[in-house]
Structure formats: structure tokens, C-alpha cells
LOGUSE-35754 format. One record per residue (C-alpha): x, y, z. Coordinates in steps of 0.1 Angstrom, whole numbers, m for minus. Example, Ala and Ser with C-alpha at 12.3 -4.5 7.8 and 13.67 -1.06 7.14 Angstrom:
LOGUSE-35754
SITE      u      v      w
SITE    123    m45     78
SITE    137    m11     71
//
This chain:
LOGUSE-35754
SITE      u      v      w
SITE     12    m49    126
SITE     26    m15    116
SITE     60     m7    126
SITE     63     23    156
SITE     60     56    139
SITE     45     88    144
SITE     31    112    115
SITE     13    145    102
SITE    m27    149     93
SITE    m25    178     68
SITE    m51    176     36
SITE    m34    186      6
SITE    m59    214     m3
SITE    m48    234     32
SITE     m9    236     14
SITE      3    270      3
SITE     m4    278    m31
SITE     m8    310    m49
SITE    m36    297    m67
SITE    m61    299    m37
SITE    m65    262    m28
SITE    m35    239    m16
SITE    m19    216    m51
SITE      7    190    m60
SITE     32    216    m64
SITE     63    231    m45
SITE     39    236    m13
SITE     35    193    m12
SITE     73    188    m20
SITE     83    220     10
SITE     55    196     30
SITE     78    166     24
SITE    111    179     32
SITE     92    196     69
SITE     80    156     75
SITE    114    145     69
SITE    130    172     86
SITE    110    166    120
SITE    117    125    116
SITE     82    114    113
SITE     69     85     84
SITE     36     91     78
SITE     21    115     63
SITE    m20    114     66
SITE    m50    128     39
SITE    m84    133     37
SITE   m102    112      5
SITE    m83    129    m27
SITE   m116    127    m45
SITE   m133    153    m65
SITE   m155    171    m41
SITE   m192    177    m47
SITE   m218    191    m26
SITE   m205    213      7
SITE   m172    206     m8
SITE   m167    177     14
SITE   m140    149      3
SITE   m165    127     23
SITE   m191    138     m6
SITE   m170    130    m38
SITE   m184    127    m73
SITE   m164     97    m78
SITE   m148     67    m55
SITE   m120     63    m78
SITE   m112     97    m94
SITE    m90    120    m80
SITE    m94    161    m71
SITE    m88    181   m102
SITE    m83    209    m83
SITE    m49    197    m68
SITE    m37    200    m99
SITE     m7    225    m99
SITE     m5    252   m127
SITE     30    255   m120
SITE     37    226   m130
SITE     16    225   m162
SITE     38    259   m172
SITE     66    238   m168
SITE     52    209   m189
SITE     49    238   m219
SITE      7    231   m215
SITE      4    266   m199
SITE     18    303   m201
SITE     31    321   m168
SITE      6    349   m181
SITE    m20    321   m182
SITE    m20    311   m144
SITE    m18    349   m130
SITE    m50    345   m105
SITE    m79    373   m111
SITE    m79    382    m78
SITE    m56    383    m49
SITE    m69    347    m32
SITE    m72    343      7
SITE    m42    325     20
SITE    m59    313     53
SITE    m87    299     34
SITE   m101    281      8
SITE   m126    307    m17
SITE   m140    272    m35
SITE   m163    287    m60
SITE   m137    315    m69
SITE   m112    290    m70
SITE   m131    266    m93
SITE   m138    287   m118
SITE   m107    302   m119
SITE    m85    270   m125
SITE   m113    254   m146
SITE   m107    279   m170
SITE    m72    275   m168
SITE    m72    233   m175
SITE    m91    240   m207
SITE    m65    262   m218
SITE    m37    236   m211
SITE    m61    206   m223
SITE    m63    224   m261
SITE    m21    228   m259
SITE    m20    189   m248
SITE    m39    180   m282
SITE    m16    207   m302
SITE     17    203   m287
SITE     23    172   m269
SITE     50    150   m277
SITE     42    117   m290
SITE     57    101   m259
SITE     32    125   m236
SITE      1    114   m259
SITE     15     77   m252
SITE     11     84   m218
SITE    m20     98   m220
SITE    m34     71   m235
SITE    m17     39   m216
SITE    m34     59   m185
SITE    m68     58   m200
SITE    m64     26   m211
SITE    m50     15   m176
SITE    m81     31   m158
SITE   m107     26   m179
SITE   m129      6   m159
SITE   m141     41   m137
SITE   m126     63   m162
SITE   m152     59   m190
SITE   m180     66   m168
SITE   m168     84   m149
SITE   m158    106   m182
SITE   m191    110   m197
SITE   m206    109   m159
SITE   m190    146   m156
SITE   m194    155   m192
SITE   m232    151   m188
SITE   m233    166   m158
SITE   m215    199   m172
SITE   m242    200   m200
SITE   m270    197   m175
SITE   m258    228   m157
SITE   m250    202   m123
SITE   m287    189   m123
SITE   m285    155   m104
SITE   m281    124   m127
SITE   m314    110   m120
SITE   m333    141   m133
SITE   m316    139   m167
SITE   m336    127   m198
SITE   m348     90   m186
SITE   m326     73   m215
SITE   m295     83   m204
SITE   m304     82   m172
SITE   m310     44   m173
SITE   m283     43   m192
SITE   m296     28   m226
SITE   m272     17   m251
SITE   m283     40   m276
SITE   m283     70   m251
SITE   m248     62   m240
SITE   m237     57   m276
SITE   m251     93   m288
SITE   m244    111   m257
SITE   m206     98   m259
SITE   m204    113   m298
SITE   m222    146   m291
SITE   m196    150   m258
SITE   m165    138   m275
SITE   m143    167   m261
SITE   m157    175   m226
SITE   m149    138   m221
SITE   m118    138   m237
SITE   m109    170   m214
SITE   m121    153   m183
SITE   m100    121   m189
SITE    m71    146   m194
SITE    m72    165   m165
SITE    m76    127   m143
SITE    m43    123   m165
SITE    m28    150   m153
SITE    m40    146   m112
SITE    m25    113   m118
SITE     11    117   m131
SITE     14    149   m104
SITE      0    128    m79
SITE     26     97    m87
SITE     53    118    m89
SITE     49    135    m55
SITE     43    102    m36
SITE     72     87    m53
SITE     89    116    m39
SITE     75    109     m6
SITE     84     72     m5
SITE    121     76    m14
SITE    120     97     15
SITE    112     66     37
SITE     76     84     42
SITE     42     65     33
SITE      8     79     29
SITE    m21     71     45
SITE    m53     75     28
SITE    m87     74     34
SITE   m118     56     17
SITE   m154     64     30
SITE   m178     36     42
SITE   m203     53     18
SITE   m206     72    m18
SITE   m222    103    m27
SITE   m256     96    m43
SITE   m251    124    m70
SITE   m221    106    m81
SITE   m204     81   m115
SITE   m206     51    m90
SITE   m243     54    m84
SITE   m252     60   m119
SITE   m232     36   m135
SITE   m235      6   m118
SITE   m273     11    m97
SITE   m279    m24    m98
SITE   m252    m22    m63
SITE   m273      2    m39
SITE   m307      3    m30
SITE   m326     22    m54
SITE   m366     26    m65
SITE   m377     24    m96
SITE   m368     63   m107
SITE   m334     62    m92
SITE   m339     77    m56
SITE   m321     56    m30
SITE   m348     38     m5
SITE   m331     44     24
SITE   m301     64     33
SITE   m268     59     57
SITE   m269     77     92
SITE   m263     68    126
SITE   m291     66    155
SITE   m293     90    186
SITE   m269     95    207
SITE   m246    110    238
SITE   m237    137    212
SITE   m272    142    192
SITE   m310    133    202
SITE   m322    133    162
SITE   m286    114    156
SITE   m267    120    125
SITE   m283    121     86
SITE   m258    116     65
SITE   m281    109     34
SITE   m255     85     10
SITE   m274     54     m6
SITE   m264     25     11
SITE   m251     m9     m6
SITE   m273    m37    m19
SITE   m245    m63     m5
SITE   m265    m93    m14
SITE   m259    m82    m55
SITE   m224    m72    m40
SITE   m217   m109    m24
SITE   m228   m125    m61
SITE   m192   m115    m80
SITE   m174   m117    m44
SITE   m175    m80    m41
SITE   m156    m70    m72
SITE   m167    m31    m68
SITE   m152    m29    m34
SITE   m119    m49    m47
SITE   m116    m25    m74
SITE   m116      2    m52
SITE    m92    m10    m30
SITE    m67    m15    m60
SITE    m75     20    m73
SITE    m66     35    m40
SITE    m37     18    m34
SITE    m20     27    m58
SITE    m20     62    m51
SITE    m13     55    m11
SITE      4     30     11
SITE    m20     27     39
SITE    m61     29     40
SITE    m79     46     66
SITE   m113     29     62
SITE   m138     52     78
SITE   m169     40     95
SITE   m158      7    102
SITE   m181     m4    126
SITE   m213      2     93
SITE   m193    m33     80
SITE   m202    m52    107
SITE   m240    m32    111
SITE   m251      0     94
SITE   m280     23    104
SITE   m306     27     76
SITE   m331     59     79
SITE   m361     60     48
SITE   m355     81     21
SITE   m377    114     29
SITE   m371    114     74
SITE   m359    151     82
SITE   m333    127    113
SITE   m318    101    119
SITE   m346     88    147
SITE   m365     67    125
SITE   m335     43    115
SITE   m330     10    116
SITE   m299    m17    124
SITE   m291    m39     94
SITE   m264    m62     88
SITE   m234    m56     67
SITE   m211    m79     48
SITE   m188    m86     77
SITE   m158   m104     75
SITE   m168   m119     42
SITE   m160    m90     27
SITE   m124    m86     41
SITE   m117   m120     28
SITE   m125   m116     m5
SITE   m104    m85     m5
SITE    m74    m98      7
SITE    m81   m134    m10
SITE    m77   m108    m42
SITE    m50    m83    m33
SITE    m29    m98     m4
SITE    m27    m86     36
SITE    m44    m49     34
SITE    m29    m19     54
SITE    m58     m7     69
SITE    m64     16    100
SITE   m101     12    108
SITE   m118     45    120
SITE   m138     24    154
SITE   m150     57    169
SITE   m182     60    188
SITE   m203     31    199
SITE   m185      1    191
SITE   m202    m40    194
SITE   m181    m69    205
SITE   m191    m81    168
SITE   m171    m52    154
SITE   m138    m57    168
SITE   m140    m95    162
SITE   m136    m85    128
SITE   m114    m61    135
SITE    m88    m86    159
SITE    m98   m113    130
SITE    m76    m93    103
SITE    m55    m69    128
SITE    m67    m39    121
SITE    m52    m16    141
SITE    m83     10    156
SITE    m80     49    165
SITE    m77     67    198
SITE    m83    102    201
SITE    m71    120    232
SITE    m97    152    232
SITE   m121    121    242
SITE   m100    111    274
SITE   m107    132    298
SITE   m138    133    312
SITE   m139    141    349
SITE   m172    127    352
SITE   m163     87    346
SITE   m132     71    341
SITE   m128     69    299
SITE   m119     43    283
SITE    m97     58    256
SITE    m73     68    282
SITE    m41     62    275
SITE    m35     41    304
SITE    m60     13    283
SITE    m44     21    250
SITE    m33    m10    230
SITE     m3    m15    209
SITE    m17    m21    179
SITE    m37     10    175
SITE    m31     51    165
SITE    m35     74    186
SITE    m41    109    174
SITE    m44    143    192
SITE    m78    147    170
SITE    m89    145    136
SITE   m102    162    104
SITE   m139    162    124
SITE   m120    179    160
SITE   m116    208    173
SITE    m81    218    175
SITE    m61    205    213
SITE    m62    243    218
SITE    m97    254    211
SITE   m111    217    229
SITE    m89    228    259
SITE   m108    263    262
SITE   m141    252    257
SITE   m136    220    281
SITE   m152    223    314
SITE   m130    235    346
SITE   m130    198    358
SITE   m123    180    324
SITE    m97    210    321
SITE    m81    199    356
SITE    m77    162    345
SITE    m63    168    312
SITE    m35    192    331
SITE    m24    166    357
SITE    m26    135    334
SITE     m1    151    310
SITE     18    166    333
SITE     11    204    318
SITE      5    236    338
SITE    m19    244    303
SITE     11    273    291
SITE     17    249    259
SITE    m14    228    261
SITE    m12    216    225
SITE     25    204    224
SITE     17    187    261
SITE     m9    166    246
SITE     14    161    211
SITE     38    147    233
SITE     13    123    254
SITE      3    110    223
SITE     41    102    211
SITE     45     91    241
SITE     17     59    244
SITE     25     26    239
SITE     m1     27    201
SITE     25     19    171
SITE     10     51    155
SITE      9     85    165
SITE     m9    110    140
SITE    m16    147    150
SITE    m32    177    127
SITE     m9    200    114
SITE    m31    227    131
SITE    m21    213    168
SITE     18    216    158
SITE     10    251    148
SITE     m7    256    182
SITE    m39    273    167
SITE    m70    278    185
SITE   m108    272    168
SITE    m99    296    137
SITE    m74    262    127
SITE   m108    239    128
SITE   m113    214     93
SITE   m144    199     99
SITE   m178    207    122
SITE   m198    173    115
SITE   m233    179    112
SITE   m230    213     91
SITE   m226    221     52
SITE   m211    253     50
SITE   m175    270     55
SITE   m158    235     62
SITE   m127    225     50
SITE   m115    254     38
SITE    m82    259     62
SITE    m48    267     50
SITE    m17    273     65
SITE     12    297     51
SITE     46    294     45
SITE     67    299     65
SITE     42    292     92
SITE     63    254     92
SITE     97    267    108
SITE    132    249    121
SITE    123    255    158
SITE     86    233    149
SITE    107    206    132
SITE    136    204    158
SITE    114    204    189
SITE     89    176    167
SITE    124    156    157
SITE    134    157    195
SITE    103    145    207
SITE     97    120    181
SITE    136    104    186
SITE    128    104    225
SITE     99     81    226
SITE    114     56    197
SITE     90     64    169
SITE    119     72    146
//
């Protein structure tokens, strides 16, 4: 059971940077010294992986790879990989937002630069390092490698529309396609390198300053990504490599077509055969780069929904069983007691907390879903376990602010007299309900410290476009944020 603690949701890309997305760079370290200064140990992320389609960490080209575009350029000056003239941006970039396809190209650019000074300039010990990391990772990094090399050269075309060799990966495709793409490969390995070592340096930083990470690994991968193509053989695929059914969940309160999410979905029975070795090697990939997992989707363990490939919804779907605790037990039967917050939202079976209780997992409470006027919830806080996290919302929530002004008059009414507000300061109110329940965690969005209203929102669920590109500034984190978070925090023991 995790220890009483409170902590911050903020994705790194949403940091201030110069460079028009949030890095590894002073912004993360500033980040670090705010989260110690306001006495909280946790500090929570989206996926770090490098983001595909919609630009959605939920969508990433890779389970085990990490975001290139974290990557500071400051820091690559200071390595000697990079002049100061060569990180000058071509544009003034938006500091309240993310500008993703500016921003790729524009840094892109940049790594190639610093990858053909790596090869020039680099010390022998750097090159050492370079390659004990390849060596170290090579399992993913290999494919993943020549997965992103290939995909450059096909100008982004899906891997299953490539010439059929390579696409079935036959030993004499992979063998000529890995000599003809030599240095794209060798640059992708080197910027994984270099997301690596910034990466490890900053949460070493982090943990010396008694805060851990939590990260987060999706129930599902991205079709279009190095998982699916190289190893196929562990998701349900037809013969020309389109998945047979897809991941999604049914109708509900919220939607009457339900949700499509569209990822392939497992083939657990080739899974079970090597005691889910995939899954264990993701584990162990992720943890070293965090302390604590946020597993998303938990309840698709115990029972998944599975839509054909081709249906426009989610209606058509139907309930199949997942892996269950059997797969928890060869994960920890490999790497020990895991740190896992399971993400139990929505409708929830008796069978999925079982497995939950079985390996105490703590589960999530979110306090925008308490008050409804209409029934008594039961995520009120009132109900709220110890062994849980409670958060104000998450990455897929409106902020406290702009829930509270959309809420009805009567859900409005409850919130007010349940947490004792008069709705002048809604968002610190409900920040300091949530410190103040008996859950060992307490997690809220950077957004509902900084009071904002809808403008501050991550994530709408359900749409592809103009999500997760929010940013704050600096000095929008002040003294007055971190004393009155510090005082609050100190108050109801979580520090």
C-alpha cells in the first residue's frame, strides 16, 4: 500500500520551452524544484511514447520507445552536439500551445544536425555510452529502429501497405532493408539515446528530491506501430495484416454508439504460451524510466470489448475475456510486487476488483464525478477507500473550473455545500477536498492549481483534433501557488 502523499498531473510536453513543445530541459528541473517547493511526492505523466496519429500519447508508434520530441536542444548545445545558432526556432512558437507539425519539423531538422556531430565529435566514452544503450535495449530498439526508418522512406504509409516482403518481415527483406537504411537507423537509435540519458538524468533528479514518478502504460497499442509489425503473431490479425477486431467500449450513460477506439487487441492465448514475456518486457522497460505505473483501462484485463474491424461504432461489440489475474502473476512472479495504480473508471464487475483487491491495486476517484444531485454517487468522498487516489480530474476532464460552469444549478448546489465553498475559489475548494479524503494519494492537474477554466483542457475523449496541446508559462507557477499548496498539503498529513 502506498504511503500518504499527494502530487501534480502535468505532461511534460505542456512545460515551458522556447522550442514550442514542453522538453527535458530547465522547464522539467524549474518543475521539480515548484513540486518540492509546495511538499508534494509525486509527480504524474501521460505515456512518454512517441506520438503518432492525433498526437495522442495514447496512440504511440512504440510501447517501449520514448518521445523524441522531449528532447531538449539546450541541452544538446551544452553536450557540444549543437550550435546556439542551430536551435534559434524559425518562427516565434505559441507559448499556450503546442504547434505539433511546426514543431516537428523544426526540431527534426535540428536532431540530424546534432546526430552527424555525435558521429564526428563524440568522445570515446560518449560513443561507449551510445553503444552499451543500444546494446542494453536492443530487444525493441532494433525494430523499433528500422520500424521508423521504413516508415520515413515510405513517406508515413502504414506498415502493412509496404512492399509484402518486408512487410512479413522475410529474412531477406529485413537483411536488405537494414543495409540500404543504415543511417536513418543509426540516427533513430541515437536520438532514443539521447531521450534516454535526458530522461534518466532528470528523474534521478527528481528522486534525490524524495519525489517519484508515476507513469502510465495503455491497455492497448497503436496498430500503425513497431509492436504490431514485429511481433504479429501476439494480436489478432488476417491474413494481410489488418486487425479482425478492434478495442472499444459498448454504449453507455455517456454515448449511445459507445466508444471506437480502433487498437488491435491481444491474441492472449499465443500471449499465455511464453507466460506473457511481451507484457513482462514492458513492464521492465517502463520501470525503469518511472517508479509507479498507472495502468489504464484496467477493467479490459479482466473483460475487453471487441468491435469487427470495418463497424463505423462501438454497438456491434462484443465481451471477451482477458488474461486476468494470470497475467499479474507472471509479472510479478518475474519482476517482484508491481507499483501499480489501476485506472477502474466507468462500469466496473465484481470480477474486476477481485483482481484488483487480489494484488492491492490501489483504484482512482475522481471528484467532477461526485456530485450528482440526481442519485447519491458512489465516488463520493464519504465511500472513498484508503487504498485508492483520488484526483480533482484527469488528462480526459474538463478543468474543476470549466466542469463547475457547465454543471447543472442543482449538481452546482451540492458540490458548494459538500466542500464547504461559496464557488469564489471553486478549484482550490475542491483541491483541498481531495487532500483532504482519507485515499493515500491525492493527484490534481496542474491546470486546477492554476485555476483555469475550459481554455486549460488536455484531452476531449472521443475527438482527434487540437488535443493535447496545452502549455503553461513561466512564471505562471508562483511562491503564493506553492505556499498555499505546501500549507494545505502539511495540514491534512500528506507530507
Amino acid at each position: 500500500m502506498f504511503k500518504r502523499s499527494s502530487g501534480i498531473l502535468l505532461h511534460p510536453t505542456s512545460l515551458p520551452s522556447p522550442h514550442g513543445i514542453g522538453d527535458l530541459g530547465k522547464g522539467a528541473y524549474d518543475f521539480v524544484d515548484f513540486l518540492v517547493a509546495s511538499k508534494q511526492k509525486l509527480w504524474q505523466i501521460l505515456p512518454l511514447g512517441p506520438t503518432g496519429f492525433g498526437d495522442s500519447p495514447y496512440q504511440c508508434f512504440s510501447a517501449f520507445a520514448g518521445n523524441p520530441l522531449l528532447i531538449s536542444l539546450d541541452k544538446l548545445v551544452q553536450q557540444g552536439f549543437l550550435k546556439e545558432e542551430d536551435i534559434n526556432p524559425p518562427k516565434k512558437f505559441d507559448d499556450n500551445h503546442v504547434e505539433f507539425g511546426e514543431v516537428i519539423n523544426f526540431k527534426f531538422s535540428v536532431y540530424k544536425k546534432a546526430y552527424n556531430n555525435f558521429k564526428k565529435y563524440a568522445t570515446k566514452v560518449e560513443k561507449g555510452k551510445y553503444e552499451n544503450y543500444c546494446h542494453n535495449q536492443r530487444e525493441w530498439l532494433e525494430d523499433y529502429a528500422l520500424f521508423m526508418a521504413l516508415k520515413e522512406y515510405h513517406k508515413g504509409a502504414v506498415w502493412n501497405t509496404w512492399d509484402k516482403s518486408i512487410a512479413k518481415r522475410e529474412a531477406s527483406a529485413l537483411e536488405y532493408w537494414q543495409e540500404k537504411l543504415k543511417e536513418e537507423i543509426g540516427f533513430q537509435k541515437f536520438i532514443q539515446y539521447i531521450f534516454y540519458e535526458q530522461w534518466m538524468d532528470l528523474k534521478s533528479y527528481a528522486n534525490k528530491n524524495f519525489i517519484e514518478v508515476i507513469g502510465d502504460i495503455p491497455i492497448f497499442v497503436a496498430f500503425d506501430s513497431a509492436d504490431v509489425w514485429s511481433r504479429p503473431e501476439l494480436f489478432c490479425l488476417d491474413e494481410k495484416g489488418y486487425p479482425t477486431e478492434v478495442a472499444g467500449v459498448p454504449p453507455d450513460y455517456f454515448s449511445l454508439t459507445g466508444q471506437l477506439w480502433g487498437n488491435p487487441l491481444y491474441n492472449w492465448d499465443k500471449m499465455q504460451e511464453d507466460d506473457y514475456r511481451w507484457w513482462i518486457d514492458r513492464f521492465k522497460v517502463t520501470l525503469q524510466l518511472v517508479d509507479i505505473v498507472r495502468l489504464d483501462h484496467f477493467r479490459g484485463f479482466e473483460a475487453y470489448w471487441a468491435v469487427p474491424y470495418g463497424e463505423k461504432t462501438a454497438v456491434n461489440g462484443t465481451w471477451r475475456k482477458g488474461p486476468g489475474a494470470d497475467l499479474f502473476s507472471s509479472i510479478e512472479k518475474a519482476l517482484g510486487k508491481l507499483p501499480i495504480i489501476a485506472e477502474d473508471l466507468g462500469f466496473i464487475t465484481k470480477e474486476v476488483h477481485q483482481i484488483r483487491e487480489q494484488f492491492n491495486f490501489p483504484g482512482m476517484k475522481i471528484l467532477q464525478f461526485a456530485f450528482d444531485s440526481k442519485e447519491e454517487s458512489d465516488v463520493i468522498p464519504h465511500k472513498y477507500e484508503k487504498n485508492s487516489v483520488v484526483y480533482t480530474g484527469t488528462h480526459d476532464n474538463d478543468t474543476i473550473l470549466g466542469w463547475f460552469e457547465k454543471a447543472s444549478p442543482q449538481d452546482r448546489e451540492y458540490a458548494l455545500k459538500y466542500a464547504k465553498s461559496d464557488g469564489k475559489d471553486i478549484s482550490w475548494d475542491i483541491i483541498q477536498l481531495a487532500l483532504s479524503t482519507v485515499c493515500n494519494i491525492a493527484i490534481i492537474p496542474l491546470q486546477d492549481l492554476l485555476s483555469l477554466g475550459a481554455e486549460g483542457r488536455m484531452n476531449i475523449p472521443g475527438t482527434t483534433s487540437g488535443n493535447w496541446t496545452w502549455r503553461f508559462k513561466e512564471g505562471d507557477l508562483t511562491e503564493n501557488i506553492a505556499q498555499r499548496l505546501a500549507t494545505l498539503t502539511k495540514l491534512y498529513g500528506r507530507y
